[in-house]
C-alpha positions as CSV (number, residue, x, y, z in Angstrom):
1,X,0.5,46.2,-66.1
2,X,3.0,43.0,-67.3
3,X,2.0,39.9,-66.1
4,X,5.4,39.7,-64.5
5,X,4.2,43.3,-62.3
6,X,0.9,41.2,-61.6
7,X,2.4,37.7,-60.3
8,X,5.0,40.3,-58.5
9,X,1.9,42.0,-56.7
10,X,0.0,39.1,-56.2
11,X,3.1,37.1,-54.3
12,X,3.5,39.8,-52.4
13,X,-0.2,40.1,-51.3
14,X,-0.1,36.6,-50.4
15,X,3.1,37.0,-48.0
16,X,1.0,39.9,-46.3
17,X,-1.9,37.7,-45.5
18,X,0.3,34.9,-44.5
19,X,1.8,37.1,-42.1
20,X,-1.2,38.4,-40.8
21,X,-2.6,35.1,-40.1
22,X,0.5,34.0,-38.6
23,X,0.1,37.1,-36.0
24,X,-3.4,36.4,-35.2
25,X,-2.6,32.2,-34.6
26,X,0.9,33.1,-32.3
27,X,-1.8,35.6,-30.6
28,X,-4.4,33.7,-30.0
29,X,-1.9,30.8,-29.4
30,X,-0.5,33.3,-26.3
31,X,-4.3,33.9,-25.0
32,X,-4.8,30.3,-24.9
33,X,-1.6,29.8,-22.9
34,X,-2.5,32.7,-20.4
35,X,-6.3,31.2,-20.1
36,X,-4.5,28.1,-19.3
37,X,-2.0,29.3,-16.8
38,X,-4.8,30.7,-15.5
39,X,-6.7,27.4,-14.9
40,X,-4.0,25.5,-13.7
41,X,-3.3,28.2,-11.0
42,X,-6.9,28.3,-10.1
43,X,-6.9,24.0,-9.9
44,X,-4.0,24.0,-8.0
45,X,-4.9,26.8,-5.5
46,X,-8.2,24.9,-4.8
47,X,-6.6,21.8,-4.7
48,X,-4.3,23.3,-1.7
49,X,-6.8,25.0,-0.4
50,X,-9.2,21.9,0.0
51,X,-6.1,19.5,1.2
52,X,-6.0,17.0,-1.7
53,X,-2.6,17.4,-2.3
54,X,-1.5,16.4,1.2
55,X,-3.9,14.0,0.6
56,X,-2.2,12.4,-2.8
57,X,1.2,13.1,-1.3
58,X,0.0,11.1,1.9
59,X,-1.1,8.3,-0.1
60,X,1.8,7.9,-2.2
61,X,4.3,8.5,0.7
62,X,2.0,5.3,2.2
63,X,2.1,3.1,-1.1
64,X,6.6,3.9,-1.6
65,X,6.9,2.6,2.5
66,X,4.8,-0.4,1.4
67,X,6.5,-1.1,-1.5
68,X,9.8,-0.7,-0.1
69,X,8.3,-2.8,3.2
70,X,7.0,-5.6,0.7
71,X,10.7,-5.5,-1.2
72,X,12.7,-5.8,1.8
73,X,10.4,-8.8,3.3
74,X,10.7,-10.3,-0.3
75,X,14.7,-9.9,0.2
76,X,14.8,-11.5,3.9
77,X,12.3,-14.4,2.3
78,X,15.1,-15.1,-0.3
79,X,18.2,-14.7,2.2
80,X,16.4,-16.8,4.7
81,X,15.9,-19.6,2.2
82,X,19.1,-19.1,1.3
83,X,20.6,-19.4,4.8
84,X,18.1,-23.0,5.5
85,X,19.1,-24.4,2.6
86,X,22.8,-24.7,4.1
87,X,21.2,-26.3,6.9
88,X,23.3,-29.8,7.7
89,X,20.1,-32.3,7.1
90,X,19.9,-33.5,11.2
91,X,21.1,-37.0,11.2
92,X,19.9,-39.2,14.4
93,X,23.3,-41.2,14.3
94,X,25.2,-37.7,15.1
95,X,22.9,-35.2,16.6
96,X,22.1,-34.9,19.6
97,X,18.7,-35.3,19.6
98,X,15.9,-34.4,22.3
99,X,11.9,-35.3,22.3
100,X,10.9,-37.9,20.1
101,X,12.6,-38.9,16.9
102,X,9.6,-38.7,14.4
103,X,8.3,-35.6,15.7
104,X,7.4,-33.7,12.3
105,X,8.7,-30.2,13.4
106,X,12.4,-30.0,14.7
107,X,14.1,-27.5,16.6
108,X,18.1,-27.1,15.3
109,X,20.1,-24.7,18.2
110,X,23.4,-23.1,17.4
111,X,24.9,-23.0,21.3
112,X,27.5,-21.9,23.1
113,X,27.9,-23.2,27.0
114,X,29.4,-19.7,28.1
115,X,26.9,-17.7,26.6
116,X,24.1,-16.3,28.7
117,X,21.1,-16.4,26.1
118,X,22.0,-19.7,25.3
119,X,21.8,-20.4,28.9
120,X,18.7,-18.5,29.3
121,X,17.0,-20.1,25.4
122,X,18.2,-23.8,26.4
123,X,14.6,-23.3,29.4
124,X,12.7,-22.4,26.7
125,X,13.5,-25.0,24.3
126,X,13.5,-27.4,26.9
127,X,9.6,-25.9,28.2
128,X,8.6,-26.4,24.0
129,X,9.8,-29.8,23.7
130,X,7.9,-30.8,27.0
131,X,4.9,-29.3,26.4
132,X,4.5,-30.3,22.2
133,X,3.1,-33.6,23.0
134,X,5.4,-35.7,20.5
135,X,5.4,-33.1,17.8
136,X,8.6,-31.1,18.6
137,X,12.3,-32.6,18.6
138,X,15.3,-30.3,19.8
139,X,18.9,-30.8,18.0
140,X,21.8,-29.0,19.4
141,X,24.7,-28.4,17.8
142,X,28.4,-26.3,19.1
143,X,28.9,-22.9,18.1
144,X,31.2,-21.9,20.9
145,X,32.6,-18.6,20.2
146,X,36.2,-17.9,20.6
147,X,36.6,-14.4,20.4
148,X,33.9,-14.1,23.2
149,X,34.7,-17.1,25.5
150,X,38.4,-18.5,24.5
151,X,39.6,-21.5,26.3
152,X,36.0,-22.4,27.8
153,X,33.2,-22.5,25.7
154,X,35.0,-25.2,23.0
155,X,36.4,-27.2,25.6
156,X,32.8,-27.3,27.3
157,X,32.0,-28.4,24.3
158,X,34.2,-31.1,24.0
159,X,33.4,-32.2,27.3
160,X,29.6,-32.7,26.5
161,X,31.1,-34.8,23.7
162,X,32.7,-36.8,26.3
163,X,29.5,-37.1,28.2
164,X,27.7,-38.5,24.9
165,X,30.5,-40.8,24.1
166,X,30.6,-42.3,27.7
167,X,27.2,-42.7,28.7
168,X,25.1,-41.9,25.7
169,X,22.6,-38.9,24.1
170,X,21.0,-38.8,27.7
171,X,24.4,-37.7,29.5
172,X,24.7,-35.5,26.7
173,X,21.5,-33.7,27.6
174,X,22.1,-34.6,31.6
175,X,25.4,-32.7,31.5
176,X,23.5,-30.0,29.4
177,X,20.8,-29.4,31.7
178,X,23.2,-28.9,34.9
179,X,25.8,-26.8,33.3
180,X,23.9,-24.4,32.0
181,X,21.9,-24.8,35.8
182,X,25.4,-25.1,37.3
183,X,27.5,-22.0,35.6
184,X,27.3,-18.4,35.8
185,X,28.2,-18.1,31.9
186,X,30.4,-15.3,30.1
187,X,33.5,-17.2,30.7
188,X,33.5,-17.2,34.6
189,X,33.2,-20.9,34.6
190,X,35.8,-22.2,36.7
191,X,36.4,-25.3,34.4
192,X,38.9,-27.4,36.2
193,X,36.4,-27.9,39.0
194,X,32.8,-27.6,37.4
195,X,33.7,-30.5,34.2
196,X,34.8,-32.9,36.3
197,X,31.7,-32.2,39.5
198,X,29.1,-32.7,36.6
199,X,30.6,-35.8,35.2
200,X,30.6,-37.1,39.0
201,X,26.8,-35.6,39.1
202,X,25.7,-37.5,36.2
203,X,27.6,-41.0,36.5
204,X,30.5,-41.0,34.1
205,X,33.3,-42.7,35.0
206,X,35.4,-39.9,35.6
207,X,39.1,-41.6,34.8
208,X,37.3,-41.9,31.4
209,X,35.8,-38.7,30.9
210,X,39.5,-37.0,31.4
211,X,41.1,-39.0,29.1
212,X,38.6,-38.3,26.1
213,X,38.6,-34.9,27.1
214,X,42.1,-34.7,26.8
215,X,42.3,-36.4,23.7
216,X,41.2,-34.0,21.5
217,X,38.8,-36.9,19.6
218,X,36.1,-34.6,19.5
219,X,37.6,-31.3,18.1
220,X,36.6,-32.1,14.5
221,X,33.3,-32.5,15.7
222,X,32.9,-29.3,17.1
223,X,34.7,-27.4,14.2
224,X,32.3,-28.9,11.9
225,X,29.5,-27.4,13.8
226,X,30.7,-24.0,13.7
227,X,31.3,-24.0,9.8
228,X,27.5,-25.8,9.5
229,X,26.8,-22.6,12.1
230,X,28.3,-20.0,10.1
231,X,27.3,-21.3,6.4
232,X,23.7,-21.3,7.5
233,X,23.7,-17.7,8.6
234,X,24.9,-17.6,12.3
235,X,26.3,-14.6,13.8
236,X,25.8,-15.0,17.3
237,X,24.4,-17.6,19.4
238,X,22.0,-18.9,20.0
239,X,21.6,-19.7,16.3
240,X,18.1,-21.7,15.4
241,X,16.2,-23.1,13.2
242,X,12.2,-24.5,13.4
243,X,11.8,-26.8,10.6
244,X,8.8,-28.2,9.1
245,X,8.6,-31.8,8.3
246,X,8.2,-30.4,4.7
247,X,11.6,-28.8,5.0
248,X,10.2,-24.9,5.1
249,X,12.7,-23.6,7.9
250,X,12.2,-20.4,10.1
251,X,15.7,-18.7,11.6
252,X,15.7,-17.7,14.8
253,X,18.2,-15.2,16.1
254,X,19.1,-14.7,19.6
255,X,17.0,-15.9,23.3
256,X,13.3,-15.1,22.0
257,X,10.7,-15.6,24.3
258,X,8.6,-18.7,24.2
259,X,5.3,-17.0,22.4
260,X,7.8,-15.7,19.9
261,X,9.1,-19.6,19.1
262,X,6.0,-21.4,20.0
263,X,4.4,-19.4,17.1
264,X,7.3,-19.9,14.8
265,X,6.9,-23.9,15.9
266,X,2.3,-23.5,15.4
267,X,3.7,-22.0,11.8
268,X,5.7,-25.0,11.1
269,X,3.3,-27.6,12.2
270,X,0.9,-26.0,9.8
271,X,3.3,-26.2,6.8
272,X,2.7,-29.9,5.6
């Protein structure tokens, strides 16, 4: 035999057992992937059978709500700050400011004379400031709303204005407290009698009263209010704030109850 015939035979030989080991690795590779089918059908049937997949699925149903809970609050944090940091900074030369001056956590209301949770929220603030010993101040600014209560609410508005201008921040509050005692809200107040009757009530000079509140003096007033209203987030009156003396302030949307506010104004007080 050539050498060539040898090396021929010998390559040959080779490719055989090659092959032949290649068929015995892809078989045992296949009985390897069977046994292991066969485990992971066995696992998971036990893991059915024994509940810990509800389980798991249970638990991570649990930790997405959180997360999406924890996102959301982190999202109404950020809007919230967003929304008090348009707050107009209360000024005592134009607000309208109730309790004492230097109290450290202040009340700013959104309010519109026809509107009955103003009517029903202007008690409660009233109960807070009362009650909070020096450390609550209420500030109450227009958001009369048009579309709700055109050709009332603004003019009532005015007319406080009037009330403030003639006889100082305690008409403003007198006339205040008795229209909102005095009117049955949602734009049944008869106007043309009830301005004029609470003026009389309070001690305005009434010859004074209708001229300033037909001299439309006040209107810019009153427009700034709803822009401050509507920058800071305000949708609907009432529209509030509870501010810390540190600044941190708390929104408040629509007539809550007193324990609702009271805590928001116990919150404040805490934040230095």
């Amino acid at each position: 035999m050539s050498i060539a015939t040898l090396s021929k035979a010998t390559m040959a030989g080779l490719v055989l057992l090659a092959t032949a080991a290649t068929a015995q690795t892809a078989d045992r590779n296949a009985a390897d992937a069977a046994q292991a089918d066969r485990v992971k059908d066995a696992v998971m049937k036990e893991l059915r059978e024994s509940g810990a997949i509800d389980r798991a699925v249970d638990a991570g149903i649990v930790r997405y709500v959180e997360r999406q809970r924890a996102e959301a609050a982190q999202r109404e944090q950020r809007e919230a700050d967003t929304r008090a940091a348009a707050l107009r900074p209360v000024s005592k030369g134009r607000d309208h400011v109730r309790g004492d001056s230097a109290a450290p956590v202040t009340l700013v209301e959104y309010s519109d004379f026809e509107c009955p949770f103003c009517k029903r929220f202007h008690l409660t603030a009233k109960r807070l400031v009362d009650e909070s010993k020096g450390q609550l101040k209420w500030v109450y600014r227009h958001f009369p709303l048009d579309e709700l209560h055109p050709g009332k609410a603004r003019k009532e508005a005015v007319a406080s204005e009037c009330a403030a201008e003639i006889g100082g921040s305690g008409a403003f509050w007198k006339f205040a407290d008795r229209f909102f005692e005095l009117t049955p809200s949602n734009n049944q107040t008869d106007i043309d009698t009830v301005l004029p009757q609470i003026a009389g009530e309070i001690g305005l000079d009434k010859t004074r009263f209708a001229s300033c509140l037909a001299s439309g003096k006040h209107d810019r007033r009153i427009e700034e209010d709803i822009k401050d209203a509507v920058a800071s987030g305000g949708r609907g009156t009432p529209w509030s704030f509870v501010v810390s003396k540190g600044g941190k302030a708390y929104p408040l949307s629509g007539a809550q109850p007193y324990e609702t506010v009271k805590q928001l104004v116990d919150l404040a007080l805490d934040k230095k």
